[in-house]
Biopython code that builds the backbone (N, CA, C, O; Angstrom):
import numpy as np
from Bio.PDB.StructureBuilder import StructureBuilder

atoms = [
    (1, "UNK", "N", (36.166, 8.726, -64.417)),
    (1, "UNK", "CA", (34.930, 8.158, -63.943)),
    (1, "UNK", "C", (35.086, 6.663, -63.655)),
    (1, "UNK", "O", (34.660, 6.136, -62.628)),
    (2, "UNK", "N", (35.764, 5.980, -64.690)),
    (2, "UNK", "CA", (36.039, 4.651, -63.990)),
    (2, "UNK", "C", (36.688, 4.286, -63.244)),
    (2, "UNK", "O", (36.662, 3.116, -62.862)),
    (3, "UNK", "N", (37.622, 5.334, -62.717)),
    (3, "UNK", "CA", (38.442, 4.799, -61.367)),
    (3, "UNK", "C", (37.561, 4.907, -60.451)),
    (3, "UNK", "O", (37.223, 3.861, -59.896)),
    (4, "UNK", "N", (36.896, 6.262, -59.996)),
    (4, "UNK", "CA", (35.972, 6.818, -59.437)),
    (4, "UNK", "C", (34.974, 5.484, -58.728)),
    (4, "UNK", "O", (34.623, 5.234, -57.575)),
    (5, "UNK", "N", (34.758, 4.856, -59.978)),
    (5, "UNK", "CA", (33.517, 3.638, -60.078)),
    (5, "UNK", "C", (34.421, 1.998, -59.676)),
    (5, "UNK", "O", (33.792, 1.034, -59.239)),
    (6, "UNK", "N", (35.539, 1.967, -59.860)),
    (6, "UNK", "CA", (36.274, 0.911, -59.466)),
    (6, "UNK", "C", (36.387, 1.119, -58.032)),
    (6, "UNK", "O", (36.100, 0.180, -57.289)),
    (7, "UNK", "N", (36.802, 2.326, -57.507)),
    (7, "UNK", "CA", (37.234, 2.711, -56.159)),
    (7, "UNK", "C", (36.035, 2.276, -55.008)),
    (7, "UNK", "O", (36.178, 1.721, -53.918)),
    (8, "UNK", "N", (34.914, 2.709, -55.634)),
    (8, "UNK", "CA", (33.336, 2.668, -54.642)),
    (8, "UNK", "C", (33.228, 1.231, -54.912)),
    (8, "UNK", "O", (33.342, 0.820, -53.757)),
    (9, "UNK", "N", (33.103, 0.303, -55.549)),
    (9, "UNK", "CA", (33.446, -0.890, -55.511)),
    (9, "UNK", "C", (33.889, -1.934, -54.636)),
    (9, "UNK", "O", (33.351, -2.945, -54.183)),
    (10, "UNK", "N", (35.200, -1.325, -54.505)),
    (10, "UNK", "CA", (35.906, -1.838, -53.737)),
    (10, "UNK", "C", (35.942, -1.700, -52.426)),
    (10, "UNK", "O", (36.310, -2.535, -51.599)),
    (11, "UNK", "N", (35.460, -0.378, -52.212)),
    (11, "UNK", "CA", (34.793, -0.411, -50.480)),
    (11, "UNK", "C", (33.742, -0.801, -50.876)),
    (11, "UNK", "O", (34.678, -1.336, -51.472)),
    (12, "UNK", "N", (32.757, -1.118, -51.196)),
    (12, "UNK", "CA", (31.539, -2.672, -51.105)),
    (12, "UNK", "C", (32.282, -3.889, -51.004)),
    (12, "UNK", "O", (31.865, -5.009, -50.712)),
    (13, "UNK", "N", (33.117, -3.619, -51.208)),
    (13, "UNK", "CA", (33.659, -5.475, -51.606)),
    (13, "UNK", "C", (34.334, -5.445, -50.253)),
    (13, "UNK", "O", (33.969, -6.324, -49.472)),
    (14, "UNK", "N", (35.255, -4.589, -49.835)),
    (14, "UNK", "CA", (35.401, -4.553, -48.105)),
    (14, "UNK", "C", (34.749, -4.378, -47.692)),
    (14, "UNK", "O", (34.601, -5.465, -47.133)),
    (15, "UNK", "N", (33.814, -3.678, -47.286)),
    (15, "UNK", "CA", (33.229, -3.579, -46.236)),
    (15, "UNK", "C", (32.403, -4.670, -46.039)),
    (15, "UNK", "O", (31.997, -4.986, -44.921)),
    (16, "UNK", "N", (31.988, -5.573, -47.576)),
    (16, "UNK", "CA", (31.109, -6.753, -47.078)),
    (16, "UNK", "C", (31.504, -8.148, -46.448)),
    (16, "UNK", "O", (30.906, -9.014, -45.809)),
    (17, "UNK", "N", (33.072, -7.925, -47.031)),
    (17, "UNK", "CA", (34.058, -9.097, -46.387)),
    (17, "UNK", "C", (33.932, -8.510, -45.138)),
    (17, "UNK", "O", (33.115, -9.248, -44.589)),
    (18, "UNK", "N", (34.285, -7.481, -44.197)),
    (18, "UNK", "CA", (34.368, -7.184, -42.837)),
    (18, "UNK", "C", (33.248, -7.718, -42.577)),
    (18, "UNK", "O", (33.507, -8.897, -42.336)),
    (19, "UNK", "N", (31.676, -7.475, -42.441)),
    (19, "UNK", "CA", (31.168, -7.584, -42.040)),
    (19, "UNK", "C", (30.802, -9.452, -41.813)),
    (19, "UNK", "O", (30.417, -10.013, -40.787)),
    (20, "UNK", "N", (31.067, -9.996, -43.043)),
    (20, "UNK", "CA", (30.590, -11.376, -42.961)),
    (20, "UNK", "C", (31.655, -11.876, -42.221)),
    (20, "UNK", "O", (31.557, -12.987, -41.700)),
    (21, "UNK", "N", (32.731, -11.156, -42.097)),
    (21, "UNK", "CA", (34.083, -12.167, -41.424)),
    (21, "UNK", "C", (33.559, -11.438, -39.578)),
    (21, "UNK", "O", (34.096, -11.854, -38.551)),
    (22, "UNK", "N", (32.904, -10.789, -39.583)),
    (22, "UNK", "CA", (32.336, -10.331, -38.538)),
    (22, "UNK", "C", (31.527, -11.254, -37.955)),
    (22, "UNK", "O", (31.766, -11.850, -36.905)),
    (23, "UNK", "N", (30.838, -11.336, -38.451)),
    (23, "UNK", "CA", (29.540, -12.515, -38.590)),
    (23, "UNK", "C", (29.856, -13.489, -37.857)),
    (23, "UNK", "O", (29.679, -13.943, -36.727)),
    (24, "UNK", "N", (30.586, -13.765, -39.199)),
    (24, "UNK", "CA", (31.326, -15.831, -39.187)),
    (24, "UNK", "C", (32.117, -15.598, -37.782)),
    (24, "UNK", "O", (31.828, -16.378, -36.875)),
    (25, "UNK", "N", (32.812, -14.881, -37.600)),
    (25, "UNK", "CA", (33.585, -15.514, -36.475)),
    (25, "UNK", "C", (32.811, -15.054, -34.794)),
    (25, "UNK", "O", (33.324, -15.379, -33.723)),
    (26, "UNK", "N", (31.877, -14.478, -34.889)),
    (26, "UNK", "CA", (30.958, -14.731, -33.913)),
    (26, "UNK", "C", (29.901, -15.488, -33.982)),
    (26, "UNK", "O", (29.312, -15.714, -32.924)),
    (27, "UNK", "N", (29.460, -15.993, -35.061)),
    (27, "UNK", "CA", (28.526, -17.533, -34.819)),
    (27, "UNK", "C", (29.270, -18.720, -34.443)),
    (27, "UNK", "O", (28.841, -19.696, -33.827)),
    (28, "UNK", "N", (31.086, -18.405, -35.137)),
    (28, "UNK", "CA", (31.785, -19.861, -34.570)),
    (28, "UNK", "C", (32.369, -19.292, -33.185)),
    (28, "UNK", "O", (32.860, -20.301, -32.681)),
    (29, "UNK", "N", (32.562, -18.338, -32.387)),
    (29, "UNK", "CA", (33.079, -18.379, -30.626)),
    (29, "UNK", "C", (31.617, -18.872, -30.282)),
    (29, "UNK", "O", (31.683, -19.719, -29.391)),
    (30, "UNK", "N", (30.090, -18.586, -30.761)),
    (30, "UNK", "CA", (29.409, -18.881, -29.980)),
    (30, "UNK", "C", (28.887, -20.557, -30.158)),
    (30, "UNK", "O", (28.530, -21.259, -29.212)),
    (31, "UNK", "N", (28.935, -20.939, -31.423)),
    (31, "UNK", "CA", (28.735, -22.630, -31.499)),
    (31, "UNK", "C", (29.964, -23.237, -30.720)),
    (31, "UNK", "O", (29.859, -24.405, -30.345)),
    (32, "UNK", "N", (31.051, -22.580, -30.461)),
    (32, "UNK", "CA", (32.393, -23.782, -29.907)),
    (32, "UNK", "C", (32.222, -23.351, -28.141)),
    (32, "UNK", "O", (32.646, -24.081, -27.245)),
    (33, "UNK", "N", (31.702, -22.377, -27.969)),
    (33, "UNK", "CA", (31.855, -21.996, -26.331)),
    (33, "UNK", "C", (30.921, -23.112, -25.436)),
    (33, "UNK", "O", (29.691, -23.145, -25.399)),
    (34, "UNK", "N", (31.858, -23.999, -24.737)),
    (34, "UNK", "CA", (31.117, -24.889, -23.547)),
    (34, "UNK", "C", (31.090, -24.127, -22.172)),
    (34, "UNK", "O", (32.201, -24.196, -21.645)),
    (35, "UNK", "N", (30.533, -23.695, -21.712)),
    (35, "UNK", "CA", (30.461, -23.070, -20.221)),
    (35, "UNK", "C", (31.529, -24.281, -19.097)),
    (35, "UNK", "O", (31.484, -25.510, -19.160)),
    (36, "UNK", "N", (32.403, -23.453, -18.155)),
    (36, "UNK", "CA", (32.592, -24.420, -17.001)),
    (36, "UNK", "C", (31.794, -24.361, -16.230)),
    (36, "UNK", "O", (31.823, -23.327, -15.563)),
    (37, "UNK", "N", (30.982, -25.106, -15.984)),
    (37, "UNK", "CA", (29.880, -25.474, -14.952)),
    (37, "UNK", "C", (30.479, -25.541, -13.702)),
    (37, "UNK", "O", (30.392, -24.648, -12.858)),
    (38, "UNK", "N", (31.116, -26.635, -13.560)),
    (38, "UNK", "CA", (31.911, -27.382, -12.617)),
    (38, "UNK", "C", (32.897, -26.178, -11.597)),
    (38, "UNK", "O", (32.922, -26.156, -10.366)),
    (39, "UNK", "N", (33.470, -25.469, -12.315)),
    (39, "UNK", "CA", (34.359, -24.430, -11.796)),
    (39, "UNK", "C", (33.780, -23.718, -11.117)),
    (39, "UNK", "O", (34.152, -23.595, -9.950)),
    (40, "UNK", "N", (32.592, -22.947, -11.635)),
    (40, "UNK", "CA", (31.903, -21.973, -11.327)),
    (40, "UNK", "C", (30.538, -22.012, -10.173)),
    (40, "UNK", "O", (29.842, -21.081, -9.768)),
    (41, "UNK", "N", (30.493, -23.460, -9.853)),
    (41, "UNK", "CA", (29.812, -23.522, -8.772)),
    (41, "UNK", "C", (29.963, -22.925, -7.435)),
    (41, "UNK", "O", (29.071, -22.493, -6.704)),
    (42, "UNK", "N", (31.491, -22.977, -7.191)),
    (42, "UNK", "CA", (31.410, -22.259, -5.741)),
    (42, "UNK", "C", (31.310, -20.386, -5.543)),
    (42, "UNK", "O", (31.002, -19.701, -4.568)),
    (43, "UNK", "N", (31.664, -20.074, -6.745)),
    (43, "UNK", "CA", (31.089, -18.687, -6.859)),
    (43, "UNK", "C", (30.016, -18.263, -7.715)),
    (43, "UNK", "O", (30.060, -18.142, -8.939)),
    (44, "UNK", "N", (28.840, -18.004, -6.779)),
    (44, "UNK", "CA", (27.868, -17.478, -6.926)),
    (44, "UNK", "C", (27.530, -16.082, -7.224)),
    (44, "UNK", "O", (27.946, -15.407, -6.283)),
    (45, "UNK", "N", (26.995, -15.384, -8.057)),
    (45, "UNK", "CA", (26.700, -14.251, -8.316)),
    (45, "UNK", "C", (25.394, -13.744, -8.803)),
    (45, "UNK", "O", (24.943, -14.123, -9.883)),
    (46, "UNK", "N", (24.661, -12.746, -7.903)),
    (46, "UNK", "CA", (23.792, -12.570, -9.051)),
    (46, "UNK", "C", (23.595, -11.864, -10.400)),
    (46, "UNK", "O", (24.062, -10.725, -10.388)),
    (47, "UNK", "N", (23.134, -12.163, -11.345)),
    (47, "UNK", "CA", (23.077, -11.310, -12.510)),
    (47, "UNK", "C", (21.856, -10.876, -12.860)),
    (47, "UNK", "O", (20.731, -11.301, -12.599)),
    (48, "UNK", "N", (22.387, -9.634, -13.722)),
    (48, "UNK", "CA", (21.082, -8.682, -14.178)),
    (48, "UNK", "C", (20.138, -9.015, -14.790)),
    (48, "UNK", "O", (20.446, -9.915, -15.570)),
    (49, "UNK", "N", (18.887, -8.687, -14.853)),
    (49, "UNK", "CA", (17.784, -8.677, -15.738)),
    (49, "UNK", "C", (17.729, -8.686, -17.064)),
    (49, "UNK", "O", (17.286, -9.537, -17.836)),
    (50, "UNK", "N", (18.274, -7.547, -17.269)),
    (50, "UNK", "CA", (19.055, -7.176, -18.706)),
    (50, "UNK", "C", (19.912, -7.090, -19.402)),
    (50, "UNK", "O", (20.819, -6.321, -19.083)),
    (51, "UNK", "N", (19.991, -7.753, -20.506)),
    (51, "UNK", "CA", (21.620, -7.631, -21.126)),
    (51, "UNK", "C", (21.802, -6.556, -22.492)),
    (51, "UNK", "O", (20.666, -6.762, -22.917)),
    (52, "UNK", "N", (22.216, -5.850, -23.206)),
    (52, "UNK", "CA", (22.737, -5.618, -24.004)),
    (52, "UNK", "C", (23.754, -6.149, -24.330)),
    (52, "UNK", "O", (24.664, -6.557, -23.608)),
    (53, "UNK", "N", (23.594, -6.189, -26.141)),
    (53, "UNK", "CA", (24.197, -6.740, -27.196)),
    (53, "UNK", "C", (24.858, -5.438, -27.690)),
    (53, "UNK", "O", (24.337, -4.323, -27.713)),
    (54, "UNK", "N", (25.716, -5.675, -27.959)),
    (54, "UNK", "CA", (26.543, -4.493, -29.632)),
    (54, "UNK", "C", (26.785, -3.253, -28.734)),
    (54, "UNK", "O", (26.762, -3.088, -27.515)),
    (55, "UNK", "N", (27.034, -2.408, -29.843)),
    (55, "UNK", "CA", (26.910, -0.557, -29.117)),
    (55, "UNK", "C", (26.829, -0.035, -30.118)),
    (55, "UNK", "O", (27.663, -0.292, -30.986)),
    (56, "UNK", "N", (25.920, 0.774, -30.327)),
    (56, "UNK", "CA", (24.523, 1.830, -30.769)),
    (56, "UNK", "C", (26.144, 2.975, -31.693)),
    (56, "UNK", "O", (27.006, 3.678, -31.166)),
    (57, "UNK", "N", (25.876, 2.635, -33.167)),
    (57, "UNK", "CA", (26.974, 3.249, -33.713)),
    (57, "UNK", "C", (26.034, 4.402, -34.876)),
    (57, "UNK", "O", (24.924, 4.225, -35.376)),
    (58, "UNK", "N", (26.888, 5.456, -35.012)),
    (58, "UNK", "CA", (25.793, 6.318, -35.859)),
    (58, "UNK", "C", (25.823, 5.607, -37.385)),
    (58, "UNK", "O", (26.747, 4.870, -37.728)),
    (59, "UNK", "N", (24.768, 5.908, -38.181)),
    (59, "UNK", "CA", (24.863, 5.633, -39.193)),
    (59, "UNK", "C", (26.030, 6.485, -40.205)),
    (59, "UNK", "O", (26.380, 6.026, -41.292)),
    (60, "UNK", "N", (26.528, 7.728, -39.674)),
    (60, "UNK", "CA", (27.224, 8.977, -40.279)),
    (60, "UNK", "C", (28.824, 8.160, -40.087)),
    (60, "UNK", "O", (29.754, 8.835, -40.527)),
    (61, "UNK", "N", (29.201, 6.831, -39.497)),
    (61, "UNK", "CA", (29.810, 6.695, -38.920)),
    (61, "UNK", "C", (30.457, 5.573, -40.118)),
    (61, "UNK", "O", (31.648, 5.336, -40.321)),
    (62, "UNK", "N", (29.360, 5.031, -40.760)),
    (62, "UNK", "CA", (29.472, 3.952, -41.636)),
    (62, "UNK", "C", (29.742, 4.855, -43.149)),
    (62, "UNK", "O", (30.535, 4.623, -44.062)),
    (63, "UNK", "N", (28.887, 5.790, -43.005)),
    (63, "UNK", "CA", (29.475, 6.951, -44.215)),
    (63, "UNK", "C", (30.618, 7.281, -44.226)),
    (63, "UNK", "O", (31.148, 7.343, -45.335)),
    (64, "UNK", "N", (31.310, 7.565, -43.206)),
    (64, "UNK", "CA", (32.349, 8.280, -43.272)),
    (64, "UNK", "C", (33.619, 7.326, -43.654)),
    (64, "UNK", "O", (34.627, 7.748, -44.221)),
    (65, "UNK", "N", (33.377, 5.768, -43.191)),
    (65, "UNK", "CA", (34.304, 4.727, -43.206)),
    (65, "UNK", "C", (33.946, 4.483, -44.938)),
    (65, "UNK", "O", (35.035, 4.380, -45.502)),
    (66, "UNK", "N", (32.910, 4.372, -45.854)),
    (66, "UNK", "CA", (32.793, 3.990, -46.891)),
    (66, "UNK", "C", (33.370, 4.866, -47.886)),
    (66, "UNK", "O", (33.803, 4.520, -48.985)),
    (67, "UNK", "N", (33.331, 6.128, -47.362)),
    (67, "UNK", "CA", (33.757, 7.358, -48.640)),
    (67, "UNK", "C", (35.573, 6.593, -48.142)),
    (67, "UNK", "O", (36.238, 5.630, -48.524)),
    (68, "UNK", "N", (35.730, 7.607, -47.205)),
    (68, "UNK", "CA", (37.136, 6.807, -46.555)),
    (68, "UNK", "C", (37.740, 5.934, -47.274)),
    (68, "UNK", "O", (38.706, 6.226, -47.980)),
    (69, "UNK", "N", (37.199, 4.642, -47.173)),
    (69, "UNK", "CA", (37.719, 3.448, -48.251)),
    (69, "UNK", "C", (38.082, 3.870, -49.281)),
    (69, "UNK", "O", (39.179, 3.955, -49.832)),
    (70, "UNK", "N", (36.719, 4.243, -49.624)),
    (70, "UNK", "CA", (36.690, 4.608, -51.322)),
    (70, "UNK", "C", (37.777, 5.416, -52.279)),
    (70, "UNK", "O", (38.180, 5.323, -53.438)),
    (71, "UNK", "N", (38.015, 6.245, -51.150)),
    (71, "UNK", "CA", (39.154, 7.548, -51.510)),
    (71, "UNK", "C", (40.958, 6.302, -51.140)),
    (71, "UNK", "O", (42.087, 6.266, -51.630)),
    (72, "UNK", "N", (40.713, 6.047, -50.778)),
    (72, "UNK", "CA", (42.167, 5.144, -50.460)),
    (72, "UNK", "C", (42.400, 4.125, -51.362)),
    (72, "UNK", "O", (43.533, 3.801, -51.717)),
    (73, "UNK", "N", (41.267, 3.545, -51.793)),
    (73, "UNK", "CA", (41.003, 2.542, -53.371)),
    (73, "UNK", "C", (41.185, 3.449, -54.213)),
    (73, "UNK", "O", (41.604, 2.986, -55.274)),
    (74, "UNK", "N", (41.016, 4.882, -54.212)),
    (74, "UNK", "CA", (41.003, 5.361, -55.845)),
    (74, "UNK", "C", (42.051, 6.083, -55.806)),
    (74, "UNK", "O", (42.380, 6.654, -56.846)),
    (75, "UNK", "N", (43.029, 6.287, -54.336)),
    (75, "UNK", "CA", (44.639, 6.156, -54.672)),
    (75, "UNK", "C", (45.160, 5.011, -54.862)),
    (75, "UNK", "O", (46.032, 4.975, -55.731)),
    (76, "UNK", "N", (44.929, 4.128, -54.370)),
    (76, "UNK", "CA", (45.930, 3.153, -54.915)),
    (76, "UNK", "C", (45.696, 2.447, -55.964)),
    (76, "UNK", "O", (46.386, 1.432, -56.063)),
    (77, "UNK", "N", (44.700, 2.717, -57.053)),
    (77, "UNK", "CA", (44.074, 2.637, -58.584)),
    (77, "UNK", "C", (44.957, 3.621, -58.781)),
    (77, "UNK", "O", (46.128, 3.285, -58.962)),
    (78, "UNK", "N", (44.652, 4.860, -58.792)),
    (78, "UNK", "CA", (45.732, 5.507, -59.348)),
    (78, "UNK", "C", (47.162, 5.384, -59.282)),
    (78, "UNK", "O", (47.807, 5.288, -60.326)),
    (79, "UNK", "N", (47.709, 5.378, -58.182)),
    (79, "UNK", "CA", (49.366, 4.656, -57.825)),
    (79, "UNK", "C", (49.411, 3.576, -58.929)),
    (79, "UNK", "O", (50.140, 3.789, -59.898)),
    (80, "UNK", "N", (48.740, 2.512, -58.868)),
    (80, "UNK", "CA", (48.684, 1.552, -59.701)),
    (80, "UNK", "C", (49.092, 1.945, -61.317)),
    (80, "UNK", "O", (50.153, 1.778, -61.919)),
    (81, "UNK", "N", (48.251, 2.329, -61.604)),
    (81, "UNK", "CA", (48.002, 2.981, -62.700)),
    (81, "UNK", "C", (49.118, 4.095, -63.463)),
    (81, "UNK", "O", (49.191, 4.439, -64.643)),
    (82, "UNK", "N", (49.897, 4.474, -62.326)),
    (82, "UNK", "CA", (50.916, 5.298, -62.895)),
    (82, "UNK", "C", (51.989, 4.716, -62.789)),
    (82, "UNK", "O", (52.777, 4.996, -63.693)),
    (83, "UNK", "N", (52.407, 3.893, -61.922)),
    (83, "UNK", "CA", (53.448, 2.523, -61.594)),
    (83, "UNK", "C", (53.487, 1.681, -62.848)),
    (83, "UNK", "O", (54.504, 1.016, -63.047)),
    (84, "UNK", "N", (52.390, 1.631, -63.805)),
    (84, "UNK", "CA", (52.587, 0.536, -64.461)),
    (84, "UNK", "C", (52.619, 1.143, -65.740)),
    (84, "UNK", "O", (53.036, 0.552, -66.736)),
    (85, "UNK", "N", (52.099, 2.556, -65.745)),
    (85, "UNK", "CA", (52.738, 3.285, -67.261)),
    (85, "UNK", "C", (54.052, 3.884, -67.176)),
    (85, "UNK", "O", (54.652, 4.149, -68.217)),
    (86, "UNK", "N", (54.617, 4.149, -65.921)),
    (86, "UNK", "CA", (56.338, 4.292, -65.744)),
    (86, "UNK", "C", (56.815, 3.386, -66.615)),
    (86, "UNK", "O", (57.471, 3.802, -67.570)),
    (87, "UNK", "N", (56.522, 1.641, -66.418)),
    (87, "UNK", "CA", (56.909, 0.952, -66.328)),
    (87, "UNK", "C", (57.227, 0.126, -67.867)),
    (87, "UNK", "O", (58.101, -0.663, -68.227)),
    (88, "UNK", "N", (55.851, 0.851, -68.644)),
    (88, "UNK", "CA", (55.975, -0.036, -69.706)),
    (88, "UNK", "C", (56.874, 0.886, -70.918)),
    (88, "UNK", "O", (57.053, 0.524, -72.081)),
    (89, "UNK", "N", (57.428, 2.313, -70.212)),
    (89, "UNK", "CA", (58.064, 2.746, -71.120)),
    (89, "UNK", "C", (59.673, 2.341, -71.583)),
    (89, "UNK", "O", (60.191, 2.886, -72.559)),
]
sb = StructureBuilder()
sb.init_structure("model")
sb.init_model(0)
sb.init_chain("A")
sb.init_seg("    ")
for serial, (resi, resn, name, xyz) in enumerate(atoms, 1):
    if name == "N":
        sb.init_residue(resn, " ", resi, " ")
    sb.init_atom(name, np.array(xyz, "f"), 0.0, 1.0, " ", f" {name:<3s}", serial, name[0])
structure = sb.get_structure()
């Protein structure tokens, strides 16, 4: 049970680093991005009305990546774990 509980853990603890390193490094491309103005004057284009952001991901999708984790943390807890009682004999 406590590997079990170490393992789910640890995909929280990734998945929340992904997401904030997600974050962070799209608030800093968008605070450092200066447009070329200058360049882009002689080509003209028109653009759309509408933009979309992101792409529309299932929620079953984020389940499947968290168990996922979870099961790969509670092999390598276990690997761990048997690596280091080899070891102390």
């Amino acid at each position: 049970m406590r590997i079990m509980l170490q393992s789910l853990v640890g995909s929280i603890v990734i998945h929340i680093v992904f997401f904030i390193t997600t974050i962070g490094i799209g608030f800093l491309k968008t605070k450092a991005y200066e447009p070329e103005i200058l360049g882009d004057v002689d080509d003209v284009t028109l653009l759309e009305n509408e933009v979309a952001f992101g792409v529309a991901v299932s929620p079953v999708s984020y389940i499947v990546s968290f168990v996922g984790i979870a099961l790969i943390c509670g092999m390598l807890i276990l690997g761990y774990e048997k690596y280091k009682g080899l070891k102390e004999r």
